[in-house]
N, C-alpha and C positions, 0 to 999 in steps of 0.2 A: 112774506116774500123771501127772507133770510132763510129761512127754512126750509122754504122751497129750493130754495139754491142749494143749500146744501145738501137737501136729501137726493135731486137731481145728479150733483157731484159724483155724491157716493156709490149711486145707480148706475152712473156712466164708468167710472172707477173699475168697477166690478160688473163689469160687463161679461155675459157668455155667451157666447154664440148658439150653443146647445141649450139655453133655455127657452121657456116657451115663449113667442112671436106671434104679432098679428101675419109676419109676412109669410109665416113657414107653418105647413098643415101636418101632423102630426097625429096618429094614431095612439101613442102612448102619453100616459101620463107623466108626465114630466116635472119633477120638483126643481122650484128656482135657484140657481147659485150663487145668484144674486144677493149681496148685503142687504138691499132694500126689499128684498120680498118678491115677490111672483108681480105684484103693481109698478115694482120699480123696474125689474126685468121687464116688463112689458112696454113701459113708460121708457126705459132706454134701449128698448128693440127699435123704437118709433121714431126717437130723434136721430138713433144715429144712420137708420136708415135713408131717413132722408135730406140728411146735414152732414155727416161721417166725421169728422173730425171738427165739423163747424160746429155739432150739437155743444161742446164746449160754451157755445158762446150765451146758450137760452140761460144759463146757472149765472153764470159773468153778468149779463143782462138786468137778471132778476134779484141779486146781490146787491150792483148800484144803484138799482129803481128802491130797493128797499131799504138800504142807508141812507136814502137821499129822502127818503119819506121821514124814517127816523130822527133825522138830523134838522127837520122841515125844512127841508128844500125839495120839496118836489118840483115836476117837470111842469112849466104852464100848459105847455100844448104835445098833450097825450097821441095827439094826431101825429104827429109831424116825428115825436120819439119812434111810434113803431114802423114806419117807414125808411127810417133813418136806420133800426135794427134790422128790418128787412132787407133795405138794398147794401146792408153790412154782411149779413149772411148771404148775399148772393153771393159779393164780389169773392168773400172767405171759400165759400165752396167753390166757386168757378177756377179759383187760383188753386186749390186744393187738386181738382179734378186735372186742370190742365199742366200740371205738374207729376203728379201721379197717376194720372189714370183712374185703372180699375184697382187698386194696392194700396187703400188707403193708411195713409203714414201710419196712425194710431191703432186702431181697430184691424188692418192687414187686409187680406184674404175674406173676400164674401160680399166686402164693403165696396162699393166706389170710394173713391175718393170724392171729398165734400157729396158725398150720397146722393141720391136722385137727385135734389136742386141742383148739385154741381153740374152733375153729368147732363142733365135740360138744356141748360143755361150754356154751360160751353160748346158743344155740341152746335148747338144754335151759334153761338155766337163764329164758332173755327167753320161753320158752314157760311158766314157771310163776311169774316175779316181776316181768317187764316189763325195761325198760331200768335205771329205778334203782334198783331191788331188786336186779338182775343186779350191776352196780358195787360195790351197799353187802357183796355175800356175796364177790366177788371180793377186795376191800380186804381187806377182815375177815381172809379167810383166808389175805393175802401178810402183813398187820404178822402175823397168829399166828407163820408159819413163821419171818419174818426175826427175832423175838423169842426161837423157839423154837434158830434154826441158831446164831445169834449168842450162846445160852448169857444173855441175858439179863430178866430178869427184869422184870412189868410195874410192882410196888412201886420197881425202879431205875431203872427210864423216868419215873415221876413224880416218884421224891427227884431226877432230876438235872433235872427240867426247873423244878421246885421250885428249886432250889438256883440254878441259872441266873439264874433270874425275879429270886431275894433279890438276888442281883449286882448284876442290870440296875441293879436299882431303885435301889440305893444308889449305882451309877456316877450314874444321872440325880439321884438326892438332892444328892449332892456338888457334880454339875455346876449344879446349882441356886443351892444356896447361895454358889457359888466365882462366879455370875452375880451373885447381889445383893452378895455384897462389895464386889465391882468396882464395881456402881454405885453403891453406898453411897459408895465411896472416893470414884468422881469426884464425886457429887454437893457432897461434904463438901467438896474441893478448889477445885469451882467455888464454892459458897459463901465458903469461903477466900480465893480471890479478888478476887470480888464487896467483898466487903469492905475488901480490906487496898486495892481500887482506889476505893471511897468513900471511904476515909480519905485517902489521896494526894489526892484532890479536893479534897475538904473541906479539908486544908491549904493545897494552892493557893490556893483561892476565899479562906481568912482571909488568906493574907500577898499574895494582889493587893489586897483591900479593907482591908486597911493601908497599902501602899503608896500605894492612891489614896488614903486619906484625909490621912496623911500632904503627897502633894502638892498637895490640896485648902486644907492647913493654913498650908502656906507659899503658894501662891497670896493665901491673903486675908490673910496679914500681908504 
């Protein structure tokens, strides 16, 4: 399955539009340009045609199903995984589609965006919810999947953004308070100053007006 991913990657990577396709009829003989060969070329004429930027995900897919076997952790219920990557690949292409259009981000020109699925799927979907209906059922149905592949739960999505949040808040509480000490200090400091500099004054001023009077004193005797 690692393998597969990867040689899948590579095929997608090195994509040409100009090599030979189940989708495109062709007179001539055509050599693949493909890094993976005429199979791979062919193999990524197929997915991205009808995934476009979603094909990305069958390698992705086939990468964690195969460390997750490697690692023995595999998945219990094989059912419920490809369903979970199937209405993942929808919601990717439908978003893909209805974002893009016919100009798929990745692949460009030739492609739909999220390739055939996308364009089914939206299509359908902006004919019975509009544009932002389309987006709000699309969303919905990628956080379910990534909530659902990822094994976690929506009670642990809100205690850890909860828990976060208490952090934050106590990082900025701190930094608050660690703000008014400081300027309590200076403040106190400069006060401190101010004063112990009126005092120095204030002794000057009494021992020059001693000294003048003093020499005022001997003057008129």
């Amino acid at each position: 399955l690692i393998a597969f991913a990867i040689f899948t990657t590579i095929s997608l990577i090195s994509y040409n539009p100009n090599d030979p396709s189940w989708f495109r009829e062709s007179s001539k003989v055509i050599s693949a340009r493909n890094y993976t060969g005429l199979y791979g070329a062919l193999m990524a004429s197929v997915f991205i045609n009808l995934l476009g930027s979603g094909a990305y995900l069958i390698p992705l897919f086939t990468a964690i199903w195969g460390v997750s076997l490697f690692r023995n952790q595999g998945f219990k219920n094989y059912i419920l995984l490809l369903l979970v990557w199937l209405f993942l690949s929808i919601s990717v292409c439908s978003l893909l589609y209805l974002s893009f259009l016919d100009i798929d981000p990745i692949f460009e020109k030739g492609v739909a965006a999220g390739g055939m699925l996308g364009e089914i799927i939206s299509k359908s979907l902006l004919r019975l919810f509009n544009k932002t209906g389309s987006y709000l059922i699309a969303i919905t149905i990628l956080l379910l999947s990534l909530i659902t592949v990822t094994r976690i739960s929506v009670s642990s999505v809100f205690r850890g953004i909860k828990d976060t949040s208490f952090f934050l808040f106590k990082k900025f509480l701190s930094l608050i308070l660690s703000l008014i000490n400081i300027i309590r200090i200076s403040v106190s400091s400069v006060f401190r100053g101010i004063k112990a500099l009126s005092l120095f004054l204030f002794k000057k001023f009494l021992s020059l007006k001693s000294s003048i009077l003093d020499n005022v004193s001997r003057i008129m005797e």
